[in-house]
N, C-alpha and C positions, 0 to 999 in steps of 0.2 A: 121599552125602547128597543128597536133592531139595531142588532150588531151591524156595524157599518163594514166587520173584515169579515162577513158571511157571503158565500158565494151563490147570490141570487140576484134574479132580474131586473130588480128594480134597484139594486144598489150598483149594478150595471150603469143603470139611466142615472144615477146620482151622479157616480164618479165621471161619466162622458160628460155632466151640464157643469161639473166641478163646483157640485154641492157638498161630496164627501171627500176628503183625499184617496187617492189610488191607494190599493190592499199593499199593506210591504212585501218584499218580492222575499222568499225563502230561500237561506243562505246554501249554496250551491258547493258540492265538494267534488273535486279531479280526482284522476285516476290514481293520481300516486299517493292522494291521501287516501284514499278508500282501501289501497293496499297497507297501508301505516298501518292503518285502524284495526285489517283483519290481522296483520302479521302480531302487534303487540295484544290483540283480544287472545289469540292460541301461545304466544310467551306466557300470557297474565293464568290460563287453564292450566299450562303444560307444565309451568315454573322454570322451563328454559331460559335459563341466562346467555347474553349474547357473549360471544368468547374473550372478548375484551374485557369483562367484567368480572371474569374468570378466574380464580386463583392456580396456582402450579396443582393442585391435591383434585382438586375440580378438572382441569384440562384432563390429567390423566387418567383419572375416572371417564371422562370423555372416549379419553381415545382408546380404554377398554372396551367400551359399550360397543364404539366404530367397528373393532376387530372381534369382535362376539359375533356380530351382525356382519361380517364377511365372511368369517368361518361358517356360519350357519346357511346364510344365503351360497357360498361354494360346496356345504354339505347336502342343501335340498338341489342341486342342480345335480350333483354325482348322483343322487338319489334317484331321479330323473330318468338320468341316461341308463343308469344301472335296471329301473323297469321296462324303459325301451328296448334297449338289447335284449332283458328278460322274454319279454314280448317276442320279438322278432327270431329270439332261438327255438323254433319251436319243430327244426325240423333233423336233424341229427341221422338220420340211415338214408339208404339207396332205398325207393320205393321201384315196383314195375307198375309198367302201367300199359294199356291197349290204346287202339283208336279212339275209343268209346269215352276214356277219361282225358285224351291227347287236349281239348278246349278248355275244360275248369281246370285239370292240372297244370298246363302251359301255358295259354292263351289269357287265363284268367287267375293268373297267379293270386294278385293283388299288389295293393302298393308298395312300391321302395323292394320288391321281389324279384332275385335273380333267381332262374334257373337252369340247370346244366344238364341236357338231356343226352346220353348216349343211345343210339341205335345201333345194336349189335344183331349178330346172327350165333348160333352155336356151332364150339367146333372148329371154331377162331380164333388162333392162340392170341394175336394182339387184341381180339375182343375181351376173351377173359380175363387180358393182361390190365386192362382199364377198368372193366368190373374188381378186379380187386384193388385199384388203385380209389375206385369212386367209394369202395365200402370206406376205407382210409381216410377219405378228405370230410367222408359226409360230416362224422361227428367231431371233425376237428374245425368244421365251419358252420354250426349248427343253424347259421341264419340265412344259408344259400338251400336251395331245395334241388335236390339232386335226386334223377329220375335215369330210366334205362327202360327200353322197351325193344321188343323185335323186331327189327327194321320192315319185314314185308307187315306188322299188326301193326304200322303206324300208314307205312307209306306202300301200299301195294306196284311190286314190280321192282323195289327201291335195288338199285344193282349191287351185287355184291363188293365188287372194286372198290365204292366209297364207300365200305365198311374198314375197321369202325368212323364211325361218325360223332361227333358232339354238335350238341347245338346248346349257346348262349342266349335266352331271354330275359329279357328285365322290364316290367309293366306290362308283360305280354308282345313286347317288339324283339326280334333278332337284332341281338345285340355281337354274336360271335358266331365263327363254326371251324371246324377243322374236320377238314374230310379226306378219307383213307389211310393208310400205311404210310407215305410221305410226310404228311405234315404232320403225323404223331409220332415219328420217327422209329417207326416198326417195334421191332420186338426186342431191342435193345434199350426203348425207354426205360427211365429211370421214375422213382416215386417222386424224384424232386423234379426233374423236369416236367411231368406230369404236373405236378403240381405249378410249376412256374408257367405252363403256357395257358392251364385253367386260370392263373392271374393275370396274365396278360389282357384278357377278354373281361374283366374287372368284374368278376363272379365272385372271388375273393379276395381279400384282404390277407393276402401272403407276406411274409417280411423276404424270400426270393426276388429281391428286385435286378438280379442278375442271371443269366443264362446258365444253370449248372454244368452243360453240354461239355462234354472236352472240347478245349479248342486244338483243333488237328493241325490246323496250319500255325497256330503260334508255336504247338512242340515241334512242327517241322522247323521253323524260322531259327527256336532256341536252339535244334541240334545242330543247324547249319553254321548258325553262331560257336557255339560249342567247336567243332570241328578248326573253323578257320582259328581261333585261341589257339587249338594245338599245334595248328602249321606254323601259326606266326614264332610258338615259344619256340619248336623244333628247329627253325631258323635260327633261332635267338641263340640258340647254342651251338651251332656250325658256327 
């Protein structure tokens, strides 16, 4: 005899002339039981008891396991950074460079790449005064690429006046520059100033977030002050 709950055509034609009864319909389960079913099937594998069920010896076993697994997860993440940085120090001295390497070395640095190119001439006391300052910074900021080249083997004609010259790239865009005597503040720069206005142009990561520079007019302002103190006590004593 044919199964009457078999799904074929002519038990179609039975159930439409209601010769068989309709097939019972299969019990239907919602979303939130479906999620029951997988949360206690991975309790029932894992042996994960829910916290509530939990004894004092249990919890804190617990909240060992928690703190193992934030130490380790904040250990691989210093890990991390620690080979990225590795990665990205990979440049530590003044290189020289021509026209000829001015595009792959500048232009084409690569990514997250700052570079700090001086153009000098020979013979130039503030030129040489930055060349020694750039040997100085290169390996103290090993992840900036600091370059120097002759101002006419880059830029033919390039005028002496805006020597020396810096120039800031990062991804290959002009990011800074500081051109001539003036704004490097000639031959009386310092190694920190130097360094503080190559931070300013965000090629490094200085902890100089303030102007090393004497300020001339505040020692003016303080003698002035100073001074008028004296008159006043000098009176004070007449």
């Amino acid at each position: 005899m044919q199964n009457p709950n078999e799904d074929t055509e002519w038990n179609d034609i039975l159930r439409a002339k209601g010769v068989i009864p309709e097939k019972p319909k299969e019990a239907e389960i919602n979303e939130d039981e479906l999620v029951k079913m997988l949360e206690d099937t991975i309790k029932q594998k894992s042996g994960v008891k829910d916290m509530a069920d939990m004894d004092l010896d249990e919890l804190d076993e617990l909240e060992d396991e928690e703190e193992e697994m934030i130490m380790l997860q904040m250990r691989n993440q210093r890990i991390a950074q620690m080979k990225a940085l590795q990665e990205k120090s990979k440049f530590g001295e003044v290189r020289e460079i021509t026209a000829v390497d001015y595009v792959n070395e500048v232009n084409k640095a690569g990514d997250d790449i700052f570079v700090v190119l001086h153009l000098y001439t020979q013979g130039v006391p503030l030129c040489n005064l930055i060349n020694e300052y750039m040997n100085r910074l290169a390996p103290k900021f090993p992840c900036t690429k600091f370059l120097k080249a002759i101002s006419t083997t880059c830029i033919p004609n390039y005028p002496d006046k805006n020597l020396p010259t810096l120039f800031v790239y990062y991804e290959g865009s002009m990011k800074g520059q500081l051109v001539g005597p003036e704004q490097l503040r000639g031959t009386n720069l310092t190694m920190d100033e130097f360094e503080y206005l190559v931070g300013k142009t965000g090629a490094i990561q200085t902890p100089l977030k303030d102007d090393p520079k004497p300020k001339v007019r505040d020692f003016m302002m303080s003698s002035l002050r100073g001074n008028q103190e004296d008159d006043l006590a000098d009176e004070g004593d007449w």
